[in-house]
C-alpha positions in Angstrom: 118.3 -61.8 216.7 116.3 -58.9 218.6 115.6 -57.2 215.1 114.5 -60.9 213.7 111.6 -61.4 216.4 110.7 -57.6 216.1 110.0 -58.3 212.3 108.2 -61.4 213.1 106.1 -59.5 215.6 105.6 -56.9 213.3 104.6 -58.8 210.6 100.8 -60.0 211.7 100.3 -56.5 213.2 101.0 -54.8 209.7 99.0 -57.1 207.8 95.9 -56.7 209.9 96.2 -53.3 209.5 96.8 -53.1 205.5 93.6 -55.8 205.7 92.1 -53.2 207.6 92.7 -50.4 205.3 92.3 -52.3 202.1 88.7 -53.2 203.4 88.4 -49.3 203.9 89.0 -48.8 200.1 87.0 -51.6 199.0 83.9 -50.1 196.4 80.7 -51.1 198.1 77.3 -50.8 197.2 75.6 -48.2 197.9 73.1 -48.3 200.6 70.6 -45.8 202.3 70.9 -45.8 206.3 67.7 -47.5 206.9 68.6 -50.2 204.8 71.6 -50.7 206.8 70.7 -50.1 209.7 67.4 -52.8 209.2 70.0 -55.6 208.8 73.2 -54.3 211.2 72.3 -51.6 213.6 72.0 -52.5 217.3 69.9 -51.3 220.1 71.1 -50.6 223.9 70.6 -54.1 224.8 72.2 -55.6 222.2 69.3 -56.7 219.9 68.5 -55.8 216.1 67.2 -52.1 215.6 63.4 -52.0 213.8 63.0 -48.6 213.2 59.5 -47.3 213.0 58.1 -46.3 209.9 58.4 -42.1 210.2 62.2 -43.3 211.3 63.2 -44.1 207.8 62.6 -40.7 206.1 65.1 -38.8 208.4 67.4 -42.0 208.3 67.5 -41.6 204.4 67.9 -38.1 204.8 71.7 -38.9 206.0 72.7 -40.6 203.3 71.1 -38.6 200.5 73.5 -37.7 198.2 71.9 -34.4 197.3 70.9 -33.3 200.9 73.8 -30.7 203.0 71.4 -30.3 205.7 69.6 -31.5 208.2 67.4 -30.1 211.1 65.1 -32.1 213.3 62.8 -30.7 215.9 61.7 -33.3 218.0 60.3 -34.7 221.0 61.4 -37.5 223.3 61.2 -41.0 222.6 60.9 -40.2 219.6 64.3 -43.1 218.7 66.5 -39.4 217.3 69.5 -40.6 219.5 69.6 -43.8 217.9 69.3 -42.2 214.4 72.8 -40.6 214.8 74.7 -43.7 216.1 73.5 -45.9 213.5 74.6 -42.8 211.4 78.2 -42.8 213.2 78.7 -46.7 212.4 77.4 -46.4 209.1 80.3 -44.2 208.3 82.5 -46.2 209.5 81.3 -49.3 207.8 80.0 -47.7 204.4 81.3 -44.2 203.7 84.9 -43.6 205.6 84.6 -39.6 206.1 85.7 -37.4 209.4 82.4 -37.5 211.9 82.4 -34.7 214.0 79.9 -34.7 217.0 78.8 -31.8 219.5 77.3 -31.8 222.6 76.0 -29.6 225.2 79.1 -29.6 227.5 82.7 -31.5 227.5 81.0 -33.7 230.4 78.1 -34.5 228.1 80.5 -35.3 225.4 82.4 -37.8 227.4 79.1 -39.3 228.6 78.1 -39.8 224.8 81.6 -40.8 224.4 81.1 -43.8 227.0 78.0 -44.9 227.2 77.1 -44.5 223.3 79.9 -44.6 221.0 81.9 -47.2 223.1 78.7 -49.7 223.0 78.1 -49.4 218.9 81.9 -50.0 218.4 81.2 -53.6 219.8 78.4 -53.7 217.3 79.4 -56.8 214.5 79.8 -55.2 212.0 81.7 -52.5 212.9 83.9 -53.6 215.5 86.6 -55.3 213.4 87.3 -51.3 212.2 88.3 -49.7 215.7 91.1 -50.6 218.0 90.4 -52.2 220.9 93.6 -51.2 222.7 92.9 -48.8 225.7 96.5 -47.0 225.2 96.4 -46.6 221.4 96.9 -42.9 220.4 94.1 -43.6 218.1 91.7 -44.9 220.5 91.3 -41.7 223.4 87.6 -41.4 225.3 86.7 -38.8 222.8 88.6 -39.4 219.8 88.2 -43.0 217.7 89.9 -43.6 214.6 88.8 -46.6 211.8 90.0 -46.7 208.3 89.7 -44.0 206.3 88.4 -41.7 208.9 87.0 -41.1 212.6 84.8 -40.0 215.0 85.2 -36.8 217.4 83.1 -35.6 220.3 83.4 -32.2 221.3 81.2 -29.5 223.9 79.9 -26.9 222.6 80.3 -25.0 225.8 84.1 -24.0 224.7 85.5 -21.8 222.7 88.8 -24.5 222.2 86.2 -26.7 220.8 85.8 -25.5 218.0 89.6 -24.7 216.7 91.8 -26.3 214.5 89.7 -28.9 213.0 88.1 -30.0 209.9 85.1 -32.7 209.0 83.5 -34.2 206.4 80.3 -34.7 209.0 79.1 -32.5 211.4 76.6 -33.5 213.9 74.9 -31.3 216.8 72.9 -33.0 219.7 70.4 -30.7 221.5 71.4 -27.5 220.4 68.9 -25.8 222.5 71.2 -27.3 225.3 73.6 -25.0 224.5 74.9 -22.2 226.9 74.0 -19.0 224.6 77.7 -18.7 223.2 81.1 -19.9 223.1 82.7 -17.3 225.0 83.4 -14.1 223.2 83.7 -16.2 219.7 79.6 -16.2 219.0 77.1 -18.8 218.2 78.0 -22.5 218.0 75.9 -23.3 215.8 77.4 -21.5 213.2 81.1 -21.8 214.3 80.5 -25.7 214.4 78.8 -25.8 210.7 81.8 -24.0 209.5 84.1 -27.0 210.7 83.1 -29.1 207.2 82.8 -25.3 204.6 85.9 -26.9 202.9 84.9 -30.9 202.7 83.7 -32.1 199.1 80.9 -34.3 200.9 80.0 -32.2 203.9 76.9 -32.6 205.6 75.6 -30.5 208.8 73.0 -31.9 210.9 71.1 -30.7 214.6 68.6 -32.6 216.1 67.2 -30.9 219.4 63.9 -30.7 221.7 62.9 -27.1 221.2 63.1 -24.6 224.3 61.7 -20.9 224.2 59.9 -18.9 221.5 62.6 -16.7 220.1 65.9 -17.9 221.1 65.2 -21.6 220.1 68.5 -22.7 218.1 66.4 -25.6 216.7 63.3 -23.8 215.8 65.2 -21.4 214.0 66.9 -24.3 211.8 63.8 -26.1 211.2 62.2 -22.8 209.7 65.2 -22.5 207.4 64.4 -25.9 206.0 61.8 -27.6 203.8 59.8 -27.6 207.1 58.5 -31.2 206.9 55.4 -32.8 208.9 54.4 -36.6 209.2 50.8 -36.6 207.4 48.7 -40.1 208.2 45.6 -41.3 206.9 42.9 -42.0 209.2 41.9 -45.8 208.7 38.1 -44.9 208.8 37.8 -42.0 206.2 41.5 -42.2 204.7 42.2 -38.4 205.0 46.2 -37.4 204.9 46.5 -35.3 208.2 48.9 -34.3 210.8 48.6 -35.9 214.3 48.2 -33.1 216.7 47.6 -32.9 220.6 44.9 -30.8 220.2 42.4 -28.4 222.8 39.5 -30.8 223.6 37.0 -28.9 220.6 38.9 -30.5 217.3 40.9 -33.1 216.2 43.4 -34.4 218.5 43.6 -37.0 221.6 40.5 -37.2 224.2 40.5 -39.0 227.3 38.4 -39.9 230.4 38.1 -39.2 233.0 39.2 -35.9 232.6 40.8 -35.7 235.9 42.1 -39.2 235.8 42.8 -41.2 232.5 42.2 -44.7 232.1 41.3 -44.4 228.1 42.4 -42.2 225.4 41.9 -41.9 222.0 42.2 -39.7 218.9 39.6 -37.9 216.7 40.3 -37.0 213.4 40.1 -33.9 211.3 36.4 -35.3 210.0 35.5 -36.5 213.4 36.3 -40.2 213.1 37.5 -41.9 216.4 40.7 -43.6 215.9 42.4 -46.3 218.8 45.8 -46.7 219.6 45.7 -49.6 218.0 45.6 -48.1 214.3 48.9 -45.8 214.7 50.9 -48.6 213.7 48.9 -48.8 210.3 48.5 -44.9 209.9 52.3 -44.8 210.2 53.3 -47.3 208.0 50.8 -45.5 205.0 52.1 -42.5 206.0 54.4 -40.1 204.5 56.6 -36.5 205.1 55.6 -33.8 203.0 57.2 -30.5 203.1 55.7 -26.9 203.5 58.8 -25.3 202.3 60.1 -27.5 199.5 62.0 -24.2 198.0 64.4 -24.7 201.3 65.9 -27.8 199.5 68.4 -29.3 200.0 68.4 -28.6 203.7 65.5 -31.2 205.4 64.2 -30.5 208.1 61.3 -32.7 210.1 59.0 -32.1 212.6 58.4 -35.1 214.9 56.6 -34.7 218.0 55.6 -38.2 221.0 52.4 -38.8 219.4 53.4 -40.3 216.5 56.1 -42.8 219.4 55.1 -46.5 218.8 56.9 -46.6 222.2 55.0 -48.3 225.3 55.8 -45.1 227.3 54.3 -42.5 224.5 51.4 -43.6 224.2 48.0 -41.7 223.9 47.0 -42.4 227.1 50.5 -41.6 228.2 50.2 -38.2 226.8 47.4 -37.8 228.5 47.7 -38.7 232.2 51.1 -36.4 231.6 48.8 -33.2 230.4 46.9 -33.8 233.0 49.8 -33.8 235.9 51.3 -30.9 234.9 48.1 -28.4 233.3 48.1 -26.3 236.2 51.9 -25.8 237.0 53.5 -23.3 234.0 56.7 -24.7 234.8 56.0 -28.3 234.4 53.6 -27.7 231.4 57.0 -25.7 229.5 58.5 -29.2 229.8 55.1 -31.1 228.5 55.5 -28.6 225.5 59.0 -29.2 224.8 59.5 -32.7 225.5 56.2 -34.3 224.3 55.0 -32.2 222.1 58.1 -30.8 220.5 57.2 -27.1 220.4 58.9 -24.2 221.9 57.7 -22.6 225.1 55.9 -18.7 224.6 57.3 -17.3 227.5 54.6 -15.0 229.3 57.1 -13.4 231.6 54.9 -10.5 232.6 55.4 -10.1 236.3 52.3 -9.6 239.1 52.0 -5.8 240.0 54.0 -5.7 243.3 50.8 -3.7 245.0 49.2 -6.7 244.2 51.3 -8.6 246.3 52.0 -5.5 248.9 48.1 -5.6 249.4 47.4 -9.4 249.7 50.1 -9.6 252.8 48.9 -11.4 255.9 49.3 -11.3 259.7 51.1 -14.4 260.5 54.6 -14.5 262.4 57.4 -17.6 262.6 55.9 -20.5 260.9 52.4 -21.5 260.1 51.2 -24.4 260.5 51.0 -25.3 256.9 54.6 -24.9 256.9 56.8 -28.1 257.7 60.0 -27.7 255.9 62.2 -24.3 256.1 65.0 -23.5 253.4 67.0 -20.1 252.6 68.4 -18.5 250.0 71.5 -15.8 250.4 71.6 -13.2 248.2 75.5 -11.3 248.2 76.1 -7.9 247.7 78.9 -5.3 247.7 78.1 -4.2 251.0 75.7 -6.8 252.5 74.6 -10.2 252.8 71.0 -11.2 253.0 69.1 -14.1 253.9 65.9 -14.6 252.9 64.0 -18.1 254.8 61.0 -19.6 253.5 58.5 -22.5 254.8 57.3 -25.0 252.6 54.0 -27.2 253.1 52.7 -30.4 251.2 51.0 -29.1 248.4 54.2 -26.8 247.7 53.0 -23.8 248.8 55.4 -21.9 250.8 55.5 -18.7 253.5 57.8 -16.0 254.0 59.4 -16.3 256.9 62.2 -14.1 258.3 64.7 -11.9 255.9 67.8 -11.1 257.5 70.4 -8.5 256.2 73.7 -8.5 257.2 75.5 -5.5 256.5 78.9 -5.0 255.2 81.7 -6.3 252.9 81.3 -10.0 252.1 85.3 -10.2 252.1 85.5 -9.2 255.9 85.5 -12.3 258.0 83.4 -11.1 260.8 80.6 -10.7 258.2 80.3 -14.7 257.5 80.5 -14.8 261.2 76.9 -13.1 261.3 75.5 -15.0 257.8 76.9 -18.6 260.2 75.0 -17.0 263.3 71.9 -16.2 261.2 71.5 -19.3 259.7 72.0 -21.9 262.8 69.0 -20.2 264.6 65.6 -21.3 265.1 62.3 -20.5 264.1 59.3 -20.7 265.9 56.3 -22.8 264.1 52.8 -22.7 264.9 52.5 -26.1 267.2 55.5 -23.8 269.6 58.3 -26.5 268.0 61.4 -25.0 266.6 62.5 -25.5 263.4 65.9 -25.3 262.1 67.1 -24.5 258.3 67.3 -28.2 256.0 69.5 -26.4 253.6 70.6 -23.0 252.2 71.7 -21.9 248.9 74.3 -19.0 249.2 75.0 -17.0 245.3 78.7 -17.6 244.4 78.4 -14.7 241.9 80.2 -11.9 244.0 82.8 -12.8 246.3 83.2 -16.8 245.2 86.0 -17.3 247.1 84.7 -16.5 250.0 81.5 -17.8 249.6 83.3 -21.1 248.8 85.1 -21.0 251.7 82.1 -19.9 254.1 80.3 -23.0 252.6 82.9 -25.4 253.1 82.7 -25.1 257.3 79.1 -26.0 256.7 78.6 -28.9 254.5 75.3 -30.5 254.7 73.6 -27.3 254.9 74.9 -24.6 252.9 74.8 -25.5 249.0 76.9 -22.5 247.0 75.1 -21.8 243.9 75.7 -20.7 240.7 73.7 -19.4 237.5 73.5 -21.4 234.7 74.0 -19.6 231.1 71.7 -21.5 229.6 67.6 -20.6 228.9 67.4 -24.5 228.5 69.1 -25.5 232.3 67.1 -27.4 234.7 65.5 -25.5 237.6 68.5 -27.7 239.4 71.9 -29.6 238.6 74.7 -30.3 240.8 78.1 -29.0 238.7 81.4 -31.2 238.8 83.9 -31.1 241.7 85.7 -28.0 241.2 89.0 -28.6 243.4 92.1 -30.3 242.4 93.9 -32.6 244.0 98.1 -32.0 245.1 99.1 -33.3 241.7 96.7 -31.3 239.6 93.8 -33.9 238.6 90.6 -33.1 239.4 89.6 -34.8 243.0 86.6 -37.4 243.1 85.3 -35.7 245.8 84.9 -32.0 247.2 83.0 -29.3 246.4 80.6 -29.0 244.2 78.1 -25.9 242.7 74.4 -26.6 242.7 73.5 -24.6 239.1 70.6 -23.0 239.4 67.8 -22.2 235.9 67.0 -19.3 236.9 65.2 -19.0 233.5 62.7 -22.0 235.0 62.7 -20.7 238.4 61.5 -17.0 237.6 58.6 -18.3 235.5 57.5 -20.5 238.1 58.0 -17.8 240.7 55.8 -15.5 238.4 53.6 -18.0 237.5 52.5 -18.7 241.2 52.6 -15.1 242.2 49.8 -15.1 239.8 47.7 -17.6 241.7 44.8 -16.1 243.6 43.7 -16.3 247.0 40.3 -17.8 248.0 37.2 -14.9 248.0 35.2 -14.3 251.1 32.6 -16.5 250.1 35.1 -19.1 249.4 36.2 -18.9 252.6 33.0 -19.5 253.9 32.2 -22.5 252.4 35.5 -23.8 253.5 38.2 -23.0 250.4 41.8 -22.4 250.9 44.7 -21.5 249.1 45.7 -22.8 245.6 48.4 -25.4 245.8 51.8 -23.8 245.0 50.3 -20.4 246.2 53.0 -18.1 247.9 52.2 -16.2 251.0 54.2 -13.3 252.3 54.1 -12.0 256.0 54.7 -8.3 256.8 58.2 -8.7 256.3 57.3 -8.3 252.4 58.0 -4.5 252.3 57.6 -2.7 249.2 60.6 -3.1 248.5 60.5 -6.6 249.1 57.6 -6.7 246.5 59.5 -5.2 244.1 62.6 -6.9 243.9 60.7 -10.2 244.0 59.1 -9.3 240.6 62.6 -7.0 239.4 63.2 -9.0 236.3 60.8 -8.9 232.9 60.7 -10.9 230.0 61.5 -9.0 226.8 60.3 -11.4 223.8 62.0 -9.4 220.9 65.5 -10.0 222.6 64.2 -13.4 224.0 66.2 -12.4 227.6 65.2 -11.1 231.1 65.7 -7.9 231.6 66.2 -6.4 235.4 63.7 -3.4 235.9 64.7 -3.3 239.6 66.8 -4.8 242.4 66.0 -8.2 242.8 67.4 -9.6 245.9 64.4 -11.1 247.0 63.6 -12.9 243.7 67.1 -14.6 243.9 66.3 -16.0 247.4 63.6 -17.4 246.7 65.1 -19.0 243.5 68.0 -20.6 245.7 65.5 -21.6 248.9 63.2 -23.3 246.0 66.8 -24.9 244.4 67.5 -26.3 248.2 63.7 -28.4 247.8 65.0 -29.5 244.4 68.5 -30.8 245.7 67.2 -32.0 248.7 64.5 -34.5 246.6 61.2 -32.9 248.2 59.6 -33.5 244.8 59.9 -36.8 245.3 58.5 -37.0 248.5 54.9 -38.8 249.4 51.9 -38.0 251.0 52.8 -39.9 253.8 55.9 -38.6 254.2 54.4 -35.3 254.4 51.5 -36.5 256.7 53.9 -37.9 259.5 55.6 -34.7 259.8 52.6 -32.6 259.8 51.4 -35.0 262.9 54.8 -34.2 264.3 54.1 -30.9 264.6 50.2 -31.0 265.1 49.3 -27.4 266.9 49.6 -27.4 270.4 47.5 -24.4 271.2 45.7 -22.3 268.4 45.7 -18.7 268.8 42.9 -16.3 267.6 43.2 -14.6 264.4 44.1 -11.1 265.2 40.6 -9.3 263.9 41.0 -7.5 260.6 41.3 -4.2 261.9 43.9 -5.0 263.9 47.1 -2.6 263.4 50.0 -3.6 260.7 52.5 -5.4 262.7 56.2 -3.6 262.9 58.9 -5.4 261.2 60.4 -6.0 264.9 57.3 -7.5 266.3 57.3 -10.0 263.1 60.9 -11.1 264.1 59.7 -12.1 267.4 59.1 -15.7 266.2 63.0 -15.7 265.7 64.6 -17.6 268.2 67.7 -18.8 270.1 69.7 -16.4 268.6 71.1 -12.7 268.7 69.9 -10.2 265.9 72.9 -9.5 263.5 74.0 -6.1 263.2 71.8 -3.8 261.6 72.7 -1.4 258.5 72.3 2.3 259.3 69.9 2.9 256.4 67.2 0.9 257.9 66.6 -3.0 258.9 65.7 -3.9 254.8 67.5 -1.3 253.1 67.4 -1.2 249.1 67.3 1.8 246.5 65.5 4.3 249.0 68.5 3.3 251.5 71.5 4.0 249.1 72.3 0.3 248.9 72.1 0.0 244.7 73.0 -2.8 243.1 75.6 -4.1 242.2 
């Protein structure tokens, strides 16, 4: 009787699935993936995909019988991500085949998994092909099976990933994302193509927003294709050109005011002025044309924000974007990546440290610009140093104290001192005394006991951590690393801020270059540059030197220390603290009502400018409420001249 009701419960379930598979096998006509995508595709909210005109050539691309490879350097907003799930359902609707996707990390894989995949499987005409059962061995968060194939989403960020499988389709999101290698096993680029060598209709595709000059993954594709550009005719002469962002003096998008866009527009290569109104019309008679056809049968496109039909990439967009971030070389490396889909020419060349020796000035605690205090410890073999810094409104920031505890990091008394040294006080201008909002403590040497250090101080002390990648945000809070009793991974507990230190150092540099006012600017009133960095006489020259220790080296496209640099990796964590603790996103009124919190009490003269050079000691007089830690024997700063090395 049991077996009887088994068969009959068996029975619907097994001829679903043959239906299944016999709709798998079914010939079908052949389609490109914008014509499928025109009539079944769906967009995040749920509605039919319209792709825009430059969309359909890369679409095609995909489904090109003759074409192995793809490569698409690209902007944002540019619709790339939607490209490769209607590519992803396509397959599973048209062409049954293995699909195998990379990402960045395993994190960013299950993301895509979840919010991406998940949502196009519910799209009608796909979602009779996957199971919707949440327990089905063929239905896992990164795995999905439909007839005749599937769909697997792997991180690029471990070597595992890329073991003991074998695709028809390989797909890789943001390459440029990538940490530099997959362990000891090499590029992942190349160890991810190789997944499909053996598949009779293979077909490797990357799709990125460029990074840096020279060690861009992307870049390096596209240059390997037929290098293709979207050429447009301008509706009032008809000349095919390329849209371009242009310098002000030849074609490419104007604007005014300078200073404050309300209206942009673009000029063509003869002069013409063109409104955003036409790029609709210039797109739609437009075409891509390649500058290395001999590269075929590997495409690859060039698409940069311009050419967006998007509300948010528009020309005036573009513009008002320029125009917020011209001044700041870290902000502008984003502009040129992200909107402009180019790679960033890293001009890593450091400031001269006599430059910054010599431009030292005779202030002691905090000035009064400064309203916000963050530190940055640096960990060594045989001493701990703390480096504080004061930040003001317009970001630009003041040496404040730097505090070296000697000794080895895995003694306890030592983290005694670094707890001591970072609950004190500093004295600011208007006599109140500030304490530290956060600090980021280096993880690199002696984790553990960083870790643990950190851990009797939460809310203040962030434990940090280099990211691998040129590519990482100045800023990015890692996944809990602890485990719970039964070996999952806890929900909450600690977690590692990741610091770019790629990012970081060029802004450093950059606004180490940034020029105090001239006497005669002084006089008619002038100040600082915004984002200008002022060091006190605690900047020794060693302190200078080590803030400027690492140097760009653009035929190896890495940084390469010349010196110790201590000092530059407390800055880079105190600047990481601002980051994590949303000061970016603070307003001007914010700012203002703290400043009137700490409006000065009593201003006292400028010391005259031959007064003598203040000691060290008489600079640490602003430091208060608390005993001075221990000193090292080679002197209060130490470094090379001291016998301290590094590490």
């Amino acid at each position: 009787m049991a077996t009887n009701d088994a068969i009959r419960v068996r029975g619907p379930v097994l001829a679903t699935q043959v239906a299944r598979w016999l709709t798998a096998l079914k010939p079908r006509r052949r389609m490109t993936l914008s014509q499928w995508s025109n009539s079944r595709a769906r967009l995040e909210d749920g509605t039919r995909y319209r792709p825009f005109p430059f969309q359909v050539g890369i679409q095609d691309a995909f489904t090109d019988p003759e074409v192995r490879q793809i490569s698409v350097l690209k902007a944002s907003r540019i619709g790339y991500s939607q490209i490769v799930k209607n590519f992803i359902a396509f397959c599973a609707d048209q062409a049954p085949s293995r699909v195998l996707v990379y990402q960045p990390t395993i994190d960013d894989a299950e993301d895509f998994a979840k919010d991406d995949v998940a949502k196009l499987m519910l799209w009608p005409a796909v979602r009779r092909l996957f199971s919707t059962k949440t327990r089905d061995s063929t239905n896992t968060i990164r795995s999905k099976r439909f007839p005749g194939g599937w769909i697997k989403i792997k991180g690029a960020n471990s070597p595992k990933e890329f073991r003991r499988i074998t695709a028809d389709k390989v797909i890789l999101e943001e390459v440029d994302g990538y940490p530099l290698t997959a362990g000891i096993e090499g590029d992942q680029v190349g160890l991810a193509f190789k997944r499909c060598l053996t598949s009779d209709e293979s077909l490797k595709a990357a799709g990125s927003t460029p990074t840096v000059k020279g060690t861009s993954k992307i870049e390096a594709l596209f240059l390997q294709g037929t290098q293709e550009h979207r050429y447009v005719p301008c509706p009032t002469c008809g000349e095919m050109q390329i849209l371009v962002f242009g310098n002000g003096t030849g074609p490419g998008i104007r604007w005014e005011p300078k200073e404050a866009p309300t209206k942009a527009w673009y000029v063509c290569v003869n002069g013409c002025v063109i409104e955003e109104d036409a790029k609709a019309g210039m797109d739609e008679r437009g075409e891509w044309r390649a500058h290395a056809p001999q590269n075929w049968p590997h495409r690859s496109f060039h698409i940069w924000a311009g050419y967006s039909q998007f509300a948010g990439a528009s020309w005036l967009e573009i513009a008002r974007e320029f125009v917020a971030v011209r001044k700041d070389p870290n902000k502008l490396r984003v502009f040129v990546n992200q909107v402009l889909a180019e790679t960033y020419e890293v001009r890593g060349e450091a400031p001269a440290w006599r430059q910054l020796y010599d431009r030292r000035e005779d202030y002691q605690g905090v000035p009064v610009g400064g309203l916000v205090l963050t530190g940055g410890i640096d960990v060594q073999k045989n001493r701990v140093e703390l480096l504080v810094w004061a930040w003001g409104a317009d970001w630009q920031c003041w040496l404040v104290d730097h505090i070296v505890v000697p000794g080895n990091p895995y003694e306890a008394v030592v983290w005694d001192e670094v707890s001591q040294a970072i609950l004190g006080r500093w004295r600011h201008a208007s006599g109140v005394e500030l304490a530290l909002s956060k600090v980021g403590a280096d993880t690199g040497y002696a984790t553990t006991q960083v870790e643990a250090w950190s851990r009797k101080h939460p809310g203040l002390v962030i434990p940090v951590k280099g990211a691998t990648s040129l590519g990482a945000p100045a800023f990015a809070w890692s996944n809990v690393r602890e485990s719970a009793p039964n070996g999952k991974r806890r929900k909450r507990g600690l977690r590692l801020g990741m610091i770019g230190g790629h990012a970081l150092t060029l802004e450093l540099y950059g606004k180490l270059s940034l020029q105090p006012p001239t006497d005669e600017e002084r006089a008619v009133g002038a100040g600082h540059p915004a984002g200008f960095i002022h060091l006190s006489k605690l900047a020794t020259e060693e302190v200078c030197k080590q803030l400027v220790g690492d140097q760009w080296m653009e035929d190896r496209g890495e940084w390469k220390q010349v010196h110790a640099t201590e000092a530059l990796d407390g800055w880079k964590y105190a600047r990481a603290c601002t980051i994590a603790m949303g000061m970016e996103r603070w307003t001007a009124g914010r700012w203002a009502e703290m400043s009137k919190a700490m409006a000065v009490r009593e201003k006292k003269p400028e010391a005259p400018a031959s007064a003598p050079t203040e000691t060290a000691s008489e600079a640490r007089g602003n430091r208060v409420n608390r005993e001075e830690p221990r000193r090292p024997s080679g002197g209060w700063l130490g470094g090379r001249g001291g016998g301290w090395g590094r590490r």
